[in-house]
N, C-alpha and C positions, 0 to 999 in steps of 0.2 A: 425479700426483693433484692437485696445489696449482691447477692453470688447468682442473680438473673440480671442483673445489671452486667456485671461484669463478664459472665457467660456470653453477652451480647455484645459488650465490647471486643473482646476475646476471637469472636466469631469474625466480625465486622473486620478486624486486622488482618483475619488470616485472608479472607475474601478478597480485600484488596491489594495485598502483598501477592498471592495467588493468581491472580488478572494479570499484574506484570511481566510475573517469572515464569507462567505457562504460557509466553509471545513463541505460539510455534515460528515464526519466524525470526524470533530470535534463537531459540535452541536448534532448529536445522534451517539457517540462512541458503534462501533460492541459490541454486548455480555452486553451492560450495565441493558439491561433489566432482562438476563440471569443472572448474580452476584448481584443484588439486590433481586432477588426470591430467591436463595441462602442462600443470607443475611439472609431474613426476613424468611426463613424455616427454619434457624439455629438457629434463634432470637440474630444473632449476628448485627440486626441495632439499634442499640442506636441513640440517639442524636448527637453524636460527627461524627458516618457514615453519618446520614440524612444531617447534617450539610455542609459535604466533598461534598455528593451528592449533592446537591442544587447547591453547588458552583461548581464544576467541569464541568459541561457543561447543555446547552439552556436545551436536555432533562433530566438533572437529577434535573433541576428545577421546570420541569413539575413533575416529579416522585415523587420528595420530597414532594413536597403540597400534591401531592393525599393522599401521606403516612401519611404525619404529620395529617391526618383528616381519616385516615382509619376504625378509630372506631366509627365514626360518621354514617356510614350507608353512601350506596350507590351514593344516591343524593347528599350529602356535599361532599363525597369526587369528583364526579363528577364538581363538581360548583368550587370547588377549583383548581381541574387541566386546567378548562375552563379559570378562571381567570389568573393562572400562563400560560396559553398560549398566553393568547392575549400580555400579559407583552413580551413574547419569540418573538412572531411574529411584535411585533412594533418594537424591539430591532432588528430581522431581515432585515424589510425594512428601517434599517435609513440609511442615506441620496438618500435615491430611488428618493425622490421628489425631492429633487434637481439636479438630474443627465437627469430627466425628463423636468425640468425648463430648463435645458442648451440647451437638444435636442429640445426643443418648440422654446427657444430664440433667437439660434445661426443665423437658414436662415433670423429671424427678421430682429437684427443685421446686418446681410451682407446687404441684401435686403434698411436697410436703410442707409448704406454707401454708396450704388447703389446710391440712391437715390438722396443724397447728393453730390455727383460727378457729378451725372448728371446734378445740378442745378450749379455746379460750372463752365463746361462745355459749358450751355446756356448761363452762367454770359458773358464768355469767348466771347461766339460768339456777343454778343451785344456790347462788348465793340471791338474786333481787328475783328468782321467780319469773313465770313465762309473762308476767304484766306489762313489760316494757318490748312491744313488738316493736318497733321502731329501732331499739337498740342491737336488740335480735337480728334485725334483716341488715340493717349496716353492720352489723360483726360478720354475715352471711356471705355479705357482697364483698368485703373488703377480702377474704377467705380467698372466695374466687376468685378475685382479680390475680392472684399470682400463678394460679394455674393458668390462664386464659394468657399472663405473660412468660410460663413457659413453654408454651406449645407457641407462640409467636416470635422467639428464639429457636426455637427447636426445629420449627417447620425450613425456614430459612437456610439455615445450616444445614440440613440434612439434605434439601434441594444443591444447595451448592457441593456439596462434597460429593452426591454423587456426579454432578455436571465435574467438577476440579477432575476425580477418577476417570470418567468416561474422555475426559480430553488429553489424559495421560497417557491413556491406554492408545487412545489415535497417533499419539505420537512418538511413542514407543514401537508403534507397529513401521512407522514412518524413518523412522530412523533405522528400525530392522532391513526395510529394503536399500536403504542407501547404504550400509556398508554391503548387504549381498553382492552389492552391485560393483561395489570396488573387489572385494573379494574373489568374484566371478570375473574380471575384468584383469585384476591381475594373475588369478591364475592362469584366465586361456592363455594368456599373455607369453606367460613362462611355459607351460605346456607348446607353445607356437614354437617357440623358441627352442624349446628340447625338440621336437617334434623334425624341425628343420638341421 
């Protein structure tokens, strides 16, 4: 029970640490794409803005790289947003795998304190004999209750990890269009410009 306990606690942290840190609107804040075109139409982003941006949130550190590589031509600045993303999206799933490990673990777990009981149960019977049904069926019950408490860790966790994933994944897809979008923005941009 003590590493079902803990399994539980374990879970329960990542769950609500995870709540806070997947605030889609904290990692791609409304309008930030909108005030950085702004910015960089006004040519009011310097270094000390890029700077702000990078650091204030997951996408203004995808932004910031493309920008800081803007004059490099399309492809660089693309390869640079790709890499400042996978940095965003690793930072996104942490501690995933372990909230995953608890959900795999827990029915283990129970299942082997089943198990366990149960051999203590048959110890039982060879030494005072099937006489004591009483003793028998609370060695029985006591068995099960640890499986029954790791599939009530396990179920939990494995429901949350796939919701934590599947919100990941929303917003990773969401963040993919918002740099398209500066991307495609500045290159017609510079294409207009050559063009003319």
């Amino acid at each position: 029970m003590p590493p079902i306990i803990l399994c539980s606690i374990i879970a329960l942290s990542i769950c609500i640490e995870r709540y806070f840190a997947l605030n889609p609107r904290r990692i791609a804040p409304p309008h930030l794409l909108a005030t950085v075109w702004r910015q960089l139409q006004n040519g009011e982003l310097d270094g000390m803005r890029l700077k702000q941006l990078r650091q204030g949130s997951p996408l203004g550190t995808i932004l910031a790289a493309g920008l800081a590589n803007r004059s490099q031509g399309r492809d660089v600045m693309k390869e640079s947003i790709q890499e400042a993303a996978s940095h965003v999206v690793h930072d996104l799933e942490k501690f995933l795998n372990a909230l995953g490990t608890v959900a795999a673990v827990s029915p283990l777990l129970g299942l082997l304190g089943t198990v366990l009981g149960m051999i203590r149960v048959f110890t039982e019977i060879t030494v005072q004999g099937t006489g004591n049904a009483n003793a028998l069926a609370g060695g029985i019950s006591e068995a099960l209750i640890t499986t029954a408490t790791g599939l009530a860790v396990a179920i939990p966790a494995l429901v949350m990890h796939r919701f934590y994933t599947a919100r990941i994944d929303t917003i990773v897809v969401g963040l993919e269009q918002e740099t398209i979008k500066l991307v495609d923005a500045l290159h017609s941009k510079n294409q207009t410009e050559y063009d003319a």
